[in-house]
C-alpha positions in Angstrom: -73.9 -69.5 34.2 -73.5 -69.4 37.7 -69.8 -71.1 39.1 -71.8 -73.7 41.2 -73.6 -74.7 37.9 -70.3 -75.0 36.2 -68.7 -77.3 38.8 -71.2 -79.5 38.5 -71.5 -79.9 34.9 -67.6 -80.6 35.2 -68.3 -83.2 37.7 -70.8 -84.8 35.6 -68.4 -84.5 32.1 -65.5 -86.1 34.5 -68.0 -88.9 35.3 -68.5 -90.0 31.8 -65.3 -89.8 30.7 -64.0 -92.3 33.2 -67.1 -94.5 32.8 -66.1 -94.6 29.1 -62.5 -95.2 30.1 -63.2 -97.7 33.0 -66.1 -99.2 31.3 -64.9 -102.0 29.7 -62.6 -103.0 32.3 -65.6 -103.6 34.4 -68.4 -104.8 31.9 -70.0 -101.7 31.9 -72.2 -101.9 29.2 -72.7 -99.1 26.6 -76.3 -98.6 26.7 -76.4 -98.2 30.5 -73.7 -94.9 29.8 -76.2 -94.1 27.2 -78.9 -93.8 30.0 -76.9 -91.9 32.3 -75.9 -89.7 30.1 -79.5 -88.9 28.7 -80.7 -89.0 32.4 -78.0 -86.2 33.5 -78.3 -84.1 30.5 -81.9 -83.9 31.2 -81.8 -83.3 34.9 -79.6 -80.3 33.8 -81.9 -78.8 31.3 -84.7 -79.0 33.7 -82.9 -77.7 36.5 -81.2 -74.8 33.8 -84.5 -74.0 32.5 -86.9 -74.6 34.9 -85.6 -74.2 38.4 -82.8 -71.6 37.7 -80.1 -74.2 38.5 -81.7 -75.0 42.3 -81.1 -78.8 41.8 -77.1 -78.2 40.9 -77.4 -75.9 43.9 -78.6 -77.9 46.1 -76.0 -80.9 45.2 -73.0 -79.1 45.2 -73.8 -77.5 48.7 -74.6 -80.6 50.3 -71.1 -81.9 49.7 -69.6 -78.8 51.0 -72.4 -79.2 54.0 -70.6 -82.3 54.8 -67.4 -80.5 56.0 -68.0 -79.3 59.5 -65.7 -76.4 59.2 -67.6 -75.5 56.1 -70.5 -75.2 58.6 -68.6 -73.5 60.9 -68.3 -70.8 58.8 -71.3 -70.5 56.8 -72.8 -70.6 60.9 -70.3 -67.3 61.3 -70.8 -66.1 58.0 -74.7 -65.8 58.2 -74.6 -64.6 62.4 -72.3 -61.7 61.2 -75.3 -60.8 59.0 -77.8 -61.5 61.7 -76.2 -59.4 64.8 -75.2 -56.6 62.2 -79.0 -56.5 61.0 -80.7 -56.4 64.6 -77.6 -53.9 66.2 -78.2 -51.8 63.1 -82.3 -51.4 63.5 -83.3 -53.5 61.0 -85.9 -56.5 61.0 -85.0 -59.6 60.4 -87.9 -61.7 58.5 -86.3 -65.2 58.0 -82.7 -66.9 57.4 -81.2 -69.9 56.2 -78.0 -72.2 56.2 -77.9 -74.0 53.2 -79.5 -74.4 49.7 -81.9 -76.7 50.9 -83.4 -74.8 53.8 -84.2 -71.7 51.0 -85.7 -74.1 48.7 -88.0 -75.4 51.1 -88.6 -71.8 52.6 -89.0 -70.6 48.9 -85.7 -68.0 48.8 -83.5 -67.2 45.9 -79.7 -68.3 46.4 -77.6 -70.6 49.2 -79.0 -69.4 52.1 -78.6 -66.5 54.3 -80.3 -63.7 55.9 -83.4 -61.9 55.1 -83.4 -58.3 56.3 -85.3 -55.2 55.9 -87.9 -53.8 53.3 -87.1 -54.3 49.5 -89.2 -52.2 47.8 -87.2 -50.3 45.6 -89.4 -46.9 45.6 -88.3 -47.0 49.6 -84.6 -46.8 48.1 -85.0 -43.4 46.8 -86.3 -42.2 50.5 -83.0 -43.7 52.7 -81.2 -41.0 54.4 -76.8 -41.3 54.1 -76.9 -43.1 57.2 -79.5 -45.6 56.9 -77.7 -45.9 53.2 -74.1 -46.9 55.3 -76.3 -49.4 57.9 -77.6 -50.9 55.1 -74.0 -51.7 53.5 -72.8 -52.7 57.2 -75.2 -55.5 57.1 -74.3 -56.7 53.4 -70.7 -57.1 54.5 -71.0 -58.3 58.0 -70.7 -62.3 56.6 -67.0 -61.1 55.5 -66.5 -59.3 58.3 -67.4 -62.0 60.6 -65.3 -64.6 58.9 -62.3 -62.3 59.1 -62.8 -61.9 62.9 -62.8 -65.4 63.5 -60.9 -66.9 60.8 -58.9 -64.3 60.1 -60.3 -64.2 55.6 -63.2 -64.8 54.4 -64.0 -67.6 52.2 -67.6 -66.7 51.2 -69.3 -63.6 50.1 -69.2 -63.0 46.7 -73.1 -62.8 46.7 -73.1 -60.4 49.5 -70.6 -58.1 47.2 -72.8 -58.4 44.4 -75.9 -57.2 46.3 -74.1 -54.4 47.5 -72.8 -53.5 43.9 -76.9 -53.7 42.8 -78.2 -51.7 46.1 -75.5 -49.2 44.8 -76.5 -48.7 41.9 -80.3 -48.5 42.5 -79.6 -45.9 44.3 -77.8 -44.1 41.4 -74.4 -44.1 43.0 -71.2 -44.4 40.5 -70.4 -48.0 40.5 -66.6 -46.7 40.8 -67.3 -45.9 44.5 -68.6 -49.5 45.0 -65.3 -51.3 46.1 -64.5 -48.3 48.6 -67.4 -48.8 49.9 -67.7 -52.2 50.5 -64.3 -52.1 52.4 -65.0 -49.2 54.7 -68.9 -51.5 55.3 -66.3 -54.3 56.1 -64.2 -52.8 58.7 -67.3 -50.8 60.1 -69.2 -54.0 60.6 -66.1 -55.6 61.8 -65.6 -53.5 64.4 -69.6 -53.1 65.6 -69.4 -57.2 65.6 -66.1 -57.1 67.8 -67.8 -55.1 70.3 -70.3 -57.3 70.8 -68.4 -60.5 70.6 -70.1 -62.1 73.6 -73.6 -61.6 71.6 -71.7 -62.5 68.3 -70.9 -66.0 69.7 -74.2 -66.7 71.3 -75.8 -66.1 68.7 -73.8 -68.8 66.5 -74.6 -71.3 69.0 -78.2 -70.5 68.7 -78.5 -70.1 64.9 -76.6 -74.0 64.9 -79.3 -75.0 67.0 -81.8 -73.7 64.0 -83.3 -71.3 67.2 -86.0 -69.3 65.3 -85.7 -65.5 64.7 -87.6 -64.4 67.6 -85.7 -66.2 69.7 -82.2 -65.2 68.4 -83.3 -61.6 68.7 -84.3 -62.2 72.6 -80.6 -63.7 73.2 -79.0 -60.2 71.4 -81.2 -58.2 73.6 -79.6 -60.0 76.5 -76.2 -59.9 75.7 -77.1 -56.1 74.9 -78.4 -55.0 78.3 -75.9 -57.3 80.2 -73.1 -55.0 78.0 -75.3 -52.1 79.0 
């Protein structure tokens, strides 16, 4: 069970417990905890189920959405994985900021960005170097949030998929965290060199600026740099 889902189930256990405490104290009537009890336990075996706990997802983000330095950083977190993406030759199809926005756009997770090809028989065919690119771009969220905020908050997920690309690829799993800390300070660096584009880019991605458009304000930054 995923931590998010966990949190909210302790929010919703915390909840009835102080209803039951503070009930009576304010006429609360029994059967109306009865209800919300039966309500929330069925909302969570629908959303368990049936929607891979998107609803739990979507409710413990938005409470986090509300802080604007959680913004701040999920803006800095994704645009790290954005710039990295585009300076590294790789297409970017799509990206999001928040649970919501994937729901609605039909992607897996909290949000982010959605790079490159996934078919797994190309795996087999990636050269070293595309192979390090591709591990750049899974750790540029970190990367970015250490540049600016000087740790990194998020990025479990991005780990994760790097651990899984990893090991599609047949690699030993015991090279994984060496890996992911040389892709970090790589993608660090390539996203410090381009700082100017870096913050742009934030800017625009706040604005929700579409994909095309994001790419046209990298390739300005680039040729102005050039």
């Amino acid at each position: 069970m995923r931590d998010i889902t966990l949190n909210a189930v302790a929010i919703t256990i915390f909840g009835v417990t102080m209803a039951s405490l503070l009930g009576p104290l304010v006429s609360l009537s029994p059967a109306v905890l009865a209800v919300f009890v039966a309500v929330g336990l069925g909302i969570f075996s629908l959303d368990q189920l049936g929607l891979g706990g998107r609803i739990g997802g979507i409710a413990m983000d938005s409470l986090a959405w509300a802080s604007p330095d959680h913004r701040q950083r999920v803006l800095h977190h994704e645009a790290g994985h954005f710039l990295a993406a585009v300076l590294l030759d790789f297409p970017v199809e799509t990206y999001t900021l928040n649970a919501w926005e994937s729901w609605r756009q039909g992607i897996a997770g909290q949000g982010g960005v959605v790079f490159g090809p996934s078919d797994p028989a190309a795996l087999q065919r990636l050269t070293p170097q595309v192979v390090d690119r591709y591990c750049q771009v899974w750790m540029a969220g970190i990367a970015a949030e250490q540049l600016i905020y000087g740790d990194a908050e998020g990025g479990d997920d991005d780990s994760l998929a790097l651990g899984r690309f990893w090991n599609a690829l047949g690699r030993s799993p015991a090279e994984i965290p060496l890996k992911q800390r040389w892709a970090t300070l790589q993608a660090k660096t390539l996203l410090d060199k381009h700082r100017d584009a870096f913050d742009a880019l934030v800017t625009a991605m706040g604005d929700r600026a579409s994909v095309a458009t994001c790419c046209d304000i990298i390739a300005q930054h680039r040729s102005a740099a050039a």
